[in-house]
MARNUDO-668891 format. One record per residue (C-alpha): residue number from 1; x negated, y, z negated; residue in three letters. Coordinates in nm, 2 decimals. Layout:
REM MARNUDO-668891
[rec NUM; [X; Y; Z]; ALA],
...
END
This chain:
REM MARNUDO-668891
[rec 1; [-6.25; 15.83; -17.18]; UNK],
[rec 2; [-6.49; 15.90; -16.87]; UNK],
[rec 3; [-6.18; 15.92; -16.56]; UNK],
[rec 4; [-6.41; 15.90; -16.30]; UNK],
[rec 5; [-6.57; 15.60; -16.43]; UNK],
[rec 6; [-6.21; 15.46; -16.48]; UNK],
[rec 7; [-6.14; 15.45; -16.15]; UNK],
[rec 8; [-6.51; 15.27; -16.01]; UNK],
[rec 9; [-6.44; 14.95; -15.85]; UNK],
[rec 10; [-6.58; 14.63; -16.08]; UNK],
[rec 11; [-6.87; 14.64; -15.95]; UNK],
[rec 12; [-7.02; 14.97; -16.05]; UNK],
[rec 13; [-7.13; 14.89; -16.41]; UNK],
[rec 14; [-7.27; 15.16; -16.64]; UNK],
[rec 15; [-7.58; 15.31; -16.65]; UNK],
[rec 16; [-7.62; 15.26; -17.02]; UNK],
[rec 17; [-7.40; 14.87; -16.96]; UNK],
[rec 18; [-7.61; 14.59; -17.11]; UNK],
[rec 19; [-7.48; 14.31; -16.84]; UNK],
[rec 20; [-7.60; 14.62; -16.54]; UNK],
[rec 21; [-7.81; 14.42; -16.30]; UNK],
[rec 22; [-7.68; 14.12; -16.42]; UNK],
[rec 23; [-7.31; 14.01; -16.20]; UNK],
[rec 24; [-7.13; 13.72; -16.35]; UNK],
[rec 25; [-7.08; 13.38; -16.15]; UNK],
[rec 26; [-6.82; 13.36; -15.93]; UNK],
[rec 27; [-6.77; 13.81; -15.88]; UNK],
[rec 28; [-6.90; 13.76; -15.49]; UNK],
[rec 29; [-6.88; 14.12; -15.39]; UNK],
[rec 30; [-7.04; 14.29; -15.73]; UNK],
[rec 31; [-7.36; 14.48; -15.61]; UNK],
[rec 32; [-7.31; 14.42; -15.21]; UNK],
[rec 33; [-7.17; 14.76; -15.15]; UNK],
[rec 34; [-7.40; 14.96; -15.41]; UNK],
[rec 35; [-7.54; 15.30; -15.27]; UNK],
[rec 36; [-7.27; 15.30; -14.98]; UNK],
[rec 37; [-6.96; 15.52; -14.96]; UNK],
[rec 38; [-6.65; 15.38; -15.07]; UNK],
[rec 39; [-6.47; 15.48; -14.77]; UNK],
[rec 40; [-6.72; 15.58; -14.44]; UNK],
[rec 41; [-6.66; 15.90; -14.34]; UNK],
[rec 42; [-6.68; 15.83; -13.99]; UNK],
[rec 43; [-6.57; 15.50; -13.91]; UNK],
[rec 44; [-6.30; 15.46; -14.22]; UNK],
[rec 45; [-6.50; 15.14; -14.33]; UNK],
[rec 46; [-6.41; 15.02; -14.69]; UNK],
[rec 47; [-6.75; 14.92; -14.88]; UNK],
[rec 48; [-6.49; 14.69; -15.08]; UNK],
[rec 49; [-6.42; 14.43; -14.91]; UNK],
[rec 50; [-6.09; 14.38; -15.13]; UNK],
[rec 51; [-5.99; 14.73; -14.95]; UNK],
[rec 52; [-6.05; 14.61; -14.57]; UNK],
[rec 53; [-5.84; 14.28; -14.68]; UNK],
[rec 54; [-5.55; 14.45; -14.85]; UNK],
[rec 55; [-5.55; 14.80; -14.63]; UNK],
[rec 56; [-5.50; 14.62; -14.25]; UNK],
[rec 57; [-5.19; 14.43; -14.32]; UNK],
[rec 58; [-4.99; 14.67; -14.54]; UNK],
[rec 59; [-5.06; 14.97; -14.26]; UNK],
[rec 60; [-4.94; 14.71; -14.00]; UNK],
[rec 61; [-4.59; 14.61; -14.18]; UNK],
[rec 62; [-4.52; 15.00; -14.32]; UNK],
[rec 63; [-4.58; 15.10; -13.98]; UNK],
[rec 64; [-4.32; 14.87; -13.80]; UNK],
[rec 65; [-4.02; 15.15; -13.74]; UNK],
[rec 66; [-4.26; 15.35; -13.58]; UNK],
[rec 67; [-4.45; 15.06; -13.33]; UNK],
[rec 68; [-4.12; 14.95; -13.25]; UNK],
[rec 69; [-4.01; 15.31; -13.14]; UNK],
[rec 70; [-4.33; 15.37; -12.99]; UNK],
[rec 71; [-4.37; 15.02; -12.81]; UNK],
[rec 72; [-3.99; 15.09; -12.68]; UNK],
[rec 73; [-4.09; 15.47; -12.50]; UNK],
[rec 74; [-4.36; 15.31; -12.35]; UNK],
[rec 75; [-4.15; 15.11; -12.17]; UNK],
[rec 76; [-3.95; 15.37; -12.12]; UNK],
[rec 77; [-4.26; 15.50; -11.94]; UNK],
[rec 78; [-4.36; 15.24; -11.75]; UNK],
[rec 79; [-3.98; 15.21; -11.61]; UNK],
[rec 80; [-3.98; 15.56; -11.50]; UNK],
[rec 81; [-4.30; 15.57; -11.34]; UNK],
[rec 82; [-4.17; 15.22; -11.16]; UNK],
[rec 83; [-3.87; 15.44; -11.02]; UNK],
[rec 84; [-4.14; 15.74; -10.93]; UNK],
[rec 85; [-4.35; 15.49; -10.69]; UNK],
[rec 86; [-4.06; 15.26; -10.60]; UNK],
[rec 87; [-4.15; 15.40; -10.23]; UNK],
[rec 88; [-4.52; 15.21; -10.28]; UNK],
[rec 89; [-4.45; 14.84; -10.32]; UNK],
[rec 90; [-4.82; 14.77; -10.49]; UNK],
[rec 91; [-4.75; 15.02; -10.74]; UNK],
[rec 92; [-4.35; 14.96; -10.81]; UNK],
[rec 93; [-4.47; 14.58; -10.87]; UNK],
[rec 94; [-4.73; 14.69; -11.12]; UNK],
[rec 95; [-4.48; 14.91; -11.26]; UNK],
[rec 96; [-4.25; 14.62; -11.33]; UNK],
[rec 97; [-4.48; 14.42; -11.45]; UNK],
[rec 98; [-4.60; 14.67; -11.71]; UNK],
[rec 99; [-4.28; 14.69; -11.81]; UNK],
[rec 100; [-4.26; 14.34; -11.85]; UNK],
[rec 101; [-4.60; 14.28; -12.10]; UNK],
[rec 102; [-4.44; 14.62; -12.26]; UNK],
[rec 103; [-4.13; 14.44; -12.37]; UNK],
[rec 104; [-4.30; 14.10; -12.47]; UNK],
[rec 105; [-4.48; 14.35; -12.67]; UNK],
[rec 106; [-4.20; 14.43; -12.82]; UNK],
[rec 107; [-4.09; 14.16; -12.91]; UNK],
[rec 108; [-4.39; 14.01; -13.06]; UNK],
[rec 109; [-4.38; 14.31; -13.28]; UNK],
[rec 110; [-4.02; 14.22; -13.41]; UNK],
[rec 111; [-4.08; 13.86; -13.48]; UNK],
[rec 112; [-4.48; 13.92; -13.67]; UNK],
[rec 113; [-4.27; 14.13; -13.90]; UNK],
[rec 114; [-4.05; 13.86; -14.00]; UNK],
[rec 115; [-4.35; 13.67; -14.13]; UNK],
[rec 116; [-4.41; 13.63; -14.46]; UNK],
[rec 117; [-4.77; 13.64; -14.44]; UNK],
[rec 118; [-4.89; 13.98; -14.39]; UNK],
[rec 119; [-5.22; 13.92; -14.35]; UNK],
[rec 120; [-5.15; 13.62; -14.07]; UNK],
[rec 121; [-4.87; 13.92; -13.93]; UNK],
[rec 122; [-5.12; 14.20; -13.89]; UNK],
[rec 123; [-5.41; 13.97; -13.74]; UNK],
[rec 124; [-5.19; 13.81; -13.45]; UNK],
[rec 125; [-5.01; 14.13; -13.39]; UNK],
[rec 126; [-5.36; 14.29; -13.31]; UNK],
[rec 127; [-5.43; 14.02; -13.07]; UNK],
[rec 128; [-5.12; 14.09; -12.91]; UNK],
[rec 129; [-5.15; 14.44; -12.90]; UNK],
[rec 130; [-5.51; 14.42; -12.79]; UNK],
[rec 131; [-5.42; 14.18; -12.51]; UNK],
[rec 132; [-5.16; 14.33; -12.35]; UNK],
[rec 133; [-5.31; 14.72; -12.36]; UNK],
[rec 134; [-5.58; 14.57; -12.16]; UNK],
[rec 135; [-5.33; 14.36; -11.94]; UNK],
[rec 136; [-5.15; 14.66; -11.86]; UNK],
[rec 137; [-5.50; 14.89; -11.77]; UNK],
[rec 138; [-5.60; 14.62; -11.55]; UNK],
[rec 139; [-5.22; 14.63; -11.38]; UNK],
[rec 140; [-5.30; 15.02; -11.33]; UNK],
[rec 141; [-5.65; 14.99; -11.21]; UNK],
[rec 142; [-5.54; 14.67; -10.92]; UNK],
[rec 143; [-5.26; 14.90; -10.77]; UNK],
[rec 144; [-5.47; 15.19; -10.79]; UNK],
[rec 145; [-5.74; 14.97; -10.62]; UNK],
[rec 146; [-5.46; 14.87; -10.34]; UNK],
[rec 147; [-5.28; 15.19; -10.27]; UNK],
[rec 148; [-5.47; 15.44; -10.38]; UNK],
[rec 149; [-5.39; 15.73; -10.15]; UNK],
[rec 150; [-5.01; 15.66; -10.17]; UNK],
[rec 151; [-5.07; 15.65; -10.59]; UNK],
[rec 152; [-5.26; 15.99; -10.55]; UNK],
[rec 153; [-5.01; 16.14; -10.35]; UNK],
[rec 154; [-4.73; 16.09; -10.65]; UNK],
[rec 155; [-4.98; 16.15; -10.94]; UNK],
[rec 156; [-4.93; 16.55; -11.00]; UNK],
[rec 157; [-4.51; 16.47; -10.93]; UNK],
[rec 158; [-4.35; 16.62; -11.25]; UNK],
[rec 159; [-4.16; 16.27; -11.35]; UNK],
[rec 160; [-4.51; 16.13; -11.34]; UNK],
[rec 161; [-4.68; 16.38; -11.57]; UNK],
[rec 162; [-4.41; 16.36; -11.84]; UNK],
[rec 163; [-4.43; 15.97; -11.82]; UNK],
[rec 164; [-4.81; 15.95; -11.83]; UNK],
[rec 165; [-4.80; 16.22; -12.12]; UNK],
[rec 166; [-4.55; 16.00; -12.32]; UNK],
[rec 167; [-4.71; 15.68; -12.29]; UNK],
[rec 168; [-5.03; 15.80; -12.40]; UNK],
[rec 169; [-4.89; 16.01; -12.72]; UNK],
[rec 170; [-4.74; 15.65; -12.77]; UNK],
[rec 171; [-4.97; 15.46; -12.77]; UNK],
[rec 172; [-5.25; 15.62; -12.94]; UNK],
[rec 173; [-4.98; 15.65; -13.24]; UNK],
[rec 174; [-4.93; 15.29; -13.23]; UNK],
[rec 175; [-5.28; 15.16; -13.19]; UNK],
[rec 176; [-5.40; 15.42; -13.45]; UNK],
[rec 177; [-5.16; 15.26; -13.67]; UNK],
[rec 178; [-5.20; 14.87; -13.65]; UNK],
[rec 179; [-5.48; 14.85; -13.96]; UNK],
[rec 180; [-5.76; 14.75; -13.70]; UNK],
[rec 181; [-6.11; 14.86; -13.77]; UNK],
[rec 182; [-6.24; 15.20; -13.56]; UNK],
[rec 183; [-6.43; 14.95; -13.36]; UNK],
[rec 184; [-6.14; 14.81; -13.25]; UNK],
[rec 185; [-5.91; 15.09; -13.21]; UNK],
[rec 186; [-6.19; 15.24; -13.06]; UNK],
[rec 187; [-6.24; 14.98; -12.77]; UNK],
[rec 188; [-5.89; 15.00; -12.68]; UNK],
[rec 189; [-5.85; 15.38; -12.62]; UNK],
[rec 190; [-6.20; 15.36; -12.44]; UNK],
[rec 191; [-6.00; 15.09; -12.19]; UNK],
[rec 192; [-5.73; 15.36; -12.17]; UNK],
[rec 193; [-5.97; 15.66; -12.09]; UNK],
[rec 194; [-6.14; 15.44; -11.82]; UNK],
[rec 195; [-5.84; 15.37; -11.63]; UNK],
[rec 196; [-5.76; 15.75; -11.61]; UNK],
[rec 197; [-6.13; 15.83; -11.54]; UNK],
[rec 198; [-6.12; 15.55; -11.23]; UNK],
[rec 199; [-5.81; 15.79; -11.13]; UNK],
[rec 200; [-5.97; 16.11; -11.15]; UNK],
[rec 201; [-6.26; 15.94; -10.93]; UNK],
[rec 202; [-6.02; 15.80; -10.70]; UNK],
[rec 203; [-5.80; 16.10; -10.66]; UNK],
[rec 204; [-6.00; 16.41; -10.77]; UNK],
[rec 205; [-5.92; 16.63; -11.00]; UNK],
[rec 206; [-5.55; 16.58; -11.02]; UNK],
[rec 207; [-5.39; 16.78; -11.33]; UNK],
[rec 208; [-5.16; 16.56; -11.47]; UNK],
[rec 209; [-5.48; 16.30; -11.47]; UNK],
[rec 210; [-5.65; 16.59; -11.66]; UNK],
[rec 211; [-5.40; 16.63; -11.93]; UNK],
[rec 212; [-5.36; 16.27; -11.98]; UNK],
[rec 213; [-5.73; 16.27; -12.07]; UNK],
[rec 214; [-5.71; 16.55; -12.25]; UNK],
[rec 215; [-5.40; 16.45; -12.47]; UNK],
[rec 216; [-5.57; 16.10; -12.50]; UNK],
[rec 217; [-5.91; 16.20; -12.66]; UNK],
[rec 218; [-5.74; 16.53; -12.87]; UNK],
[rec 219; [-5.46; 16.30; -12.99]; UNK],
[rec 220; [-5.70; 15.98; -13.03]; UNK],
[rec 221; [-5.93; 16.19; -13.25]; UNK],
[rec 222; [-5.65; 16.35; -13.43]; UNK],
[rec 223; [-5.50; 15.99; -13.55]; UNK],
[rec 224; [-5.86; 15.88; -13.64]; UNK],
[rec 225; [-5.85; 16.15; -13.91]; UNK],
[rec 226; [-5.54; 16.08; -14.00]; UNK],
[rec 227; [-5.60; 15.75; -14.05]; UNK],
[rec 228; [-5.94; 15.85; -14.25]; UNK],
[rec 229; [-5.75; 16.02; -14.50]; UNK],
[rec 230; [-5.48; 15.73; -14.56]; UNK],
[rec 231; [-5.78; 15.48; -14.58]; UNK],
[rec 232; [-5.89; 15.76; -14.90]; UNK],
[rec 233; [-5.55; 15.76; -15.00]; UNK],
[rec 234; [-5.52; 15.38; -15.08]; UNK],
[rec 235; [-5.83; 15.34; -15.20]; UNK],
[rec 236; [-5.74; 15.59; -15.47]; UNK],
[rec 237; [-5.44; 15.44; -15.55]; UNK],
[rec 238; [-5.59; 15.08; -15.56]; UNK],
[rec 239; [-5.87; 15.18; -15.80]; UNK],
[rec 240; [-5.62; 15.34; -16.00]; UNK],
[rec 241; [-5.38; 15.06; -16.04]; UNK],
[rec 242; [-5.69; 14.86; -16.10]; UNK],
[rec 243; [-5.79; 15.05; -16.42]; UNK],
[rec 244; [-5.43; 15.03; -16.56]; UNK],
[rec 245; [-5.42; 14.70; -16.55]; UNK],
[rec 246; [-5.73; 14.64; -16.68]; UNK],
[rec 247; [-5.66; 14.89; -17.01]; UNK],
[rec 248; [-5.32; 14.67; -17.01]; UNK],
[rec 249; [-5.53; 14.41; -17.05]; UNK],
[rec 250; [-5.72; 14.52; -17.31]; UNK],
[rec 251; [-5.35; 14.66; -17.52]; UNK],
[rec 252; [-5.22; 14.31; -17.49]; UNK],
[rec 253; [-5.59; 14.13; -17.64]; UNK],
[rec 254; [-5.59; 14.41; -17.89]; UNK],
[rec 255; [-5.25; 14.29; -17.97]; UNK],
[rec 256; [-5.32; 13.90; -17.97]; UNK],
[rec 257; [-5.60; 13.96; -18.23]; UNK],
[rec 258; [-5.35; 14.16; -18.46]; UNK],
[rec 259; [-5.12; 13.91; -18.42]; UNK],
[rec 260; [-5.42; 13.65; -18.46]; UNK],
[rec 261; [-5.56; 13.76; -18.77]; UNK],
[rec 262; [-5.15; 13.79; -18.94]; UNK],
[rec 263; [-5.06; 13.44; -18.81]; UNK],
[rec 264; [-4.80; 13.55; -18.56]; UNK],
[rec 265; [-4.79; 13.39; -18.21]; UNK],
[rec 266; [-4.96; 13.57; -17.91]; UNK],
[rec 267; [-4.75; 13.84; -17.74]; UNK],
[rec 268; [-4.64; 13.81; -17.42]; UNK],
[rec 269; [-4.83; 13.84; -17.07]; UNK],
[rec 270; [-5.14; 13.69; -17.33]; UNK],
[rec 271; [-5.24; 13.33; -17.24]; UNK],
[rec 272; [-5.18; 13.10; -17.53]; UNK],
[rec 273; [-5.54; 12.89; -17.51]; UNK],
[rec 274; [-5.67; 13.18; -17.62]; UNK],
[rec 275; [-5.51; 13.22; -17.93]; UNK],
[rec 276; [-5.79; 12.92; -18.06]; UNK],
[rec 277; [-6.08; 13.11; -17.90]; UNK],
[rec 278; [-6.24; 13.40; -17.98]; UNK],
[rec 279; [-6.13; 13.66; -17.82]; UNK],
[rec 280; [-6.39; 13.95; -17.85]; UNK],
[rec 281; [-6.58; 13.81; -17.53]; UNK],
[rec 282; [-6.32; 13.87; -17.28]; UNK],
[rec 283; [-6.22; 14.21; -17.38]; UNK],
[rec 284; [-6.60; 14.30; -17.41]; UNK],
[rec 285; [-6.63; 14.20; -17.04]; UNK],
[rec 286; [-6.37; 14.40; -16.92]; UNK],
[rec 287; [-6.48; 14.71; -17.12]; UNK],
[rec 288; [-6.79; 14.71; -16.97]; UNK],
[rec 289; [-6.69; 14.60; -16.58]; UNK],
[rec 290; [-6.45; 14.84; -16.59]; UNK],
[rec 291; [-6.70; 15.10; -16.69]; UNK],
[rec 292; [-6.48; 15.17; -16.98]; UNK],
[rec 293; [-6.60; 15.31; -17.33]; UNK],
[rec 294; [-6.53; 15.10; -17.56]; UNK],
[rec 295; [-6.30; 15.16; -17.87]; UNK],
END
């Protein structure tokens, strides 16, 4: 038996495959992704469509022990850098309010993963997310905007560094994490790097506004490829779970026509209407969708 050809999705038929060129009614994706990658390897983009579907929402619900940590230190963050400016009114009610979104946040986190719908879980919680990251970059860039040398004065303050350094390690975990799409993901560290870029142009060339950069595009790249080889990872595993059910398949009709031609009842896991029909049509098709040779 050919292994690599075990584990091609349905739609890659054989080259020597009768049906090749020829997809059944109602298989919607067979031939839509042919010639393409089955995982990009820039962007992480499934070429299955079955892939994108399943991969978002079981990323977003494995990963919940680590938003919630992460979603709680950046409020941590926020709070401290609220105590660091609590001198600047603008700035400590930003703070606050950063806070705030930070623990509704949180919260929206905690109840999405009581949901029984994953998919339904992973979509709104990536609204959320989305929604308040750039909530809390426009909070930073309006007190900025309205007390910008008293903000410049505290940026290189060693309370502010370490908060700025944890919020971003933070979040770039967390939104890596959330099964978006790199466009996505993408967007929303590009609203993070703006705000700090806005700084560096309102203050100068403050260091802890360099190393927040810095850490944000090394660590933002970092989780990217991380998140590439996960995406390779479950594809692998889904294709190979695939094939093992389909030769399953093909053990229990081997069985039914045993059983069949001695009288017996169908084994189990074998739909019974097909104990009247023949049954050398269905096992054909999956022997040669699965790219299977047959026996």
């Amino acid at each position: 038996m050919d292994v690599a050809a075990s584990l091609l999705p349905t739609s890659h038929l054989r080259s020597d495959d009768p049906e090749a060129g020829k997809p059944e009614a109602g298989d919607s994706d067979a031939g839509d992704h042919d010639g393409k990658p089955h995982v990009h390897r820039i962007t992480g983009e499934f070429a299955d469509p079955r892939l994108t579907a399943e991969f978002g929402p079981m990323a977003f619900r494995s990963m919940y022990p680590l938003h919630a940590a992460g979603i709680g230190l950046m409020c941590v963050g926020s709070a401290a850098f609220t105590v660091v400016e609590r001198d600047i009114p603008e700035a400590a009610v930003t703070g606050a309010l950063g806070v705030v979104l930070g623990a509704l946040g949180l919260w929206a986190r905690v109840a999405v993963h009581q949901w029984q719908d994953t998919k339904k879980a992973q979509s709104f919680g990536a609204l959320a997310w989305t929604i308040i990251s750039v909530a809390v970059n426009l909070l930073v860039l309006i007190g900025l905007a309205l007390a910008t040398e008293e903000l410049c004065s505290t940026v290189d303050s060693p309370a502010a560094i370490l908060a700025e350094a944890l919020e971003v390690a933070c979040f770039v975990v967390v939104n890596a994490s959330h099964g978006m799409e790199f466009w996505h993901a993408t967007s929303l560290v590009g609203v993070m790097l703006v705000g700090y870029i806005a700084e560096a142009i309102a203050c100068g060339s403050k260091l802890a506004t360099t190393l927040a950069i810095g850490e944000l595009v090394l660590m933002a790249a970092g989780a990217h490829f991380a998140q590439l080889i996960a995406r390779r990872g479950f594809m692998l595993s889904y294709y190979i779970k695939e094939s093992r059910d389909r030769l399953d398949f093909r053990d229990r009709m081997a069985s039914h026509r045993e059983h069949q031609d001695g009288g017996a009842p169908p084994p189990q896991g074998v739909p019974h209407e097909w104990s009247t029909t023949a049954s050398s049509t269905p096992t054909e098709k999956w022997g040669t969708r699965s790219g299977f040779i047959p026996v």
